[in-house]
C-alpha positions as CSV (number, residue, x, y, z in Angstrom):
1,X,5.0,8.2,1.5
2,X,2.3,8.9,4.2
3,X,-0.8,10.8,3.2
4,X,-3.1,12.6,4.9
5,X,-6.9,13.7,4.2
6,X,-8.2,17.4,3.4
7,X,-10.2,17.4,7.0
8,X,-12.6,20.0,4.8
9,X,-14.5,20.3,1.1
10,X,-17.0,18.6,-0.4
11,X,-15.7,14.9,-0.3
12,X,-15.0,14.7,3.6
13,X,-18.5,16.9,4.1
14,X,-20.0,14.1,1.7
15,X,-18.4,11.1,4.1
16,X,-19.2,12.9,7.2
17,X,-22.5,13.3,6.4
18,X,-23.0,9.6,5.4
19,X,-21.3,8.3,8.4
20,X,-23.8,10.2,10.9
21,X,-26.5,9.1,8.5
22,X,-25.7,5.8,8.9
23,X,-24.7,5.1,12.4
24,X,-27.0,8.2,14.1
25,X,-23.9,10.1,15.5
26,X,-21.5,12.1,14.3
27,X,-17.8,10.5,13.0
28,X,-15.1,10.7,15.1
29,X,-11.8,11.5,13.0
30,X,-8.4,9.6,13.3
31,X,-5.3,9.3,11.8
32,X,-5.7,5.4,9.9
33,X,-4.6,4.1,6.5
34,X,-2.5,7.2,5.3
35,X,0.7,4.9,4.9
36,X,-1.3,2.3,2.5
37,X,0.8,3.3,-0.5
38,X,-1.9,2.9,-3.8
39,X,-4.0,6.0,-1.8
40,X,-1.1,8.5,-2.4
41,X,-0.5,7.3,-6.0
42,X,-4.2,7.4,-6.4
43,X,-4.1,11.4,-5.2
44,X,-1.0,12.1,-7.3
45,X,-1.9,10.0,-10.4
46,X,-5.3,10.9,-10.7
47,X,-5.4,14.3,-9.5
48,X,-8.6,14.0,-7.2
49,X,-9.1,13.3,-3.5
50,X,-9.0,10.3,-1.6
51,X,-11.6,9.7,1.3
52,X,-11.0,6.5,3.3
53,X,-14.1,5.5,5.5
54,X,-13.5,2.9,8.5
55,X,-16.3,0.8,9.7
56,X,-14.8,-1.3,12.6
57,X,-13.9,-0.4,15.9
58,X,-10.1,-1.0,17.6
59,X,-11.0,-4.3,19.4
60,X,-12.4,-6.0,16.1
61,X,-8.6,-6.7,15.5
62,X,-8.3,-5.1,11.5
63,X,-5.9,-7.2,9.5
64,X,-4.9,-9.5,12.5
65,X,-5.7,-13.4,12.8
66,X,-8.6,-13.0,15.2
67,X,-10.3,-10.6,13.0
68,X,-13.5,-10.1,13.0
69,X,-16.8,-6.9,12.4
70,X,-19.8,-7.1,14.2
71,X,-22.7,-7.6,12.1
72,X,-23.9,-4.3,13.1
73,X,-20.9,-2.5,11.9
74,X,-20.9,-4.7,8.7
75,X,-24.7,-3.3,7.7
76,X,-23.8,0.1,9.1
77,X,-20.8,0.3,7.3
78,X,-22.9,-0.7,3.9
79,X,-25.9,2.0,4.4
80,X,-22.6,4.6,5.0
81,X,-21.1,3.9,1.4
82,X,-24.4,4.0,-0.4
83,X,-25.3,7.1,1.9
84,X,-22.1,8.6,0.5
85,X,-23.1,8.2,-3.0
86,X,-26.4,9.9,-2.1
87,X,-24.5,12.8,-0.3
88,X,-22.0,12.9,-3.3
89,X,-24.5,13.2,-6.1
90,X,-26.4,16.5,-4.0
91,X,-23.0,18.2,-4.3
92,X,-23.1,21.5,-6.8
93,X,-22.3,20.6,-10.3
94,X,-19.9,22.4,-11.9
């Protein structure tokens, strides 16, 4: 079953946010990875949202045999997750 992202709320805010941190501009939104099937369950099951975060661009072939992520994304792509956590934990309480 596709799924799709709330494009507003504290959890996108907190990934936007940590994205722009990271790579000193801000995200641009697409459409990717709402038909991997454990994020829906994950939603349903679980009750919460689901935020997916993509650090590679189109021509670094995702999931292909040529693969690959420039080192640059790779780092980038680590300083966004752990700016996320930062971003997460200055959300209200409560």
């Amino acid at each position: 079953m596709p799924w799709r992202a709330a494009l507003a709320g504290p959890l996108f805010d907190a990934g936007r946010r940590a994205l722009e941190r990271a790579f000193g501009k801000a995200p641009v939104i697409v459409g990717e990875g709402g038909s991997i099937p454990v994020v829906h369950d994950f939603a349903r099951v679980l009750g919460a949202p689901v935020l997916l975060m993509g650090f590679g661009l189109p021509g670094e072939n995702a999931h292909a045999p040529n693969e690959w992520m420039s080192d640059e994304n790779f780092v980038k792509g680590m300083q966004a997750a752990s700016a996320f956590w930062e971003e997460m934990e200055r959300q209200p309480k409560g």
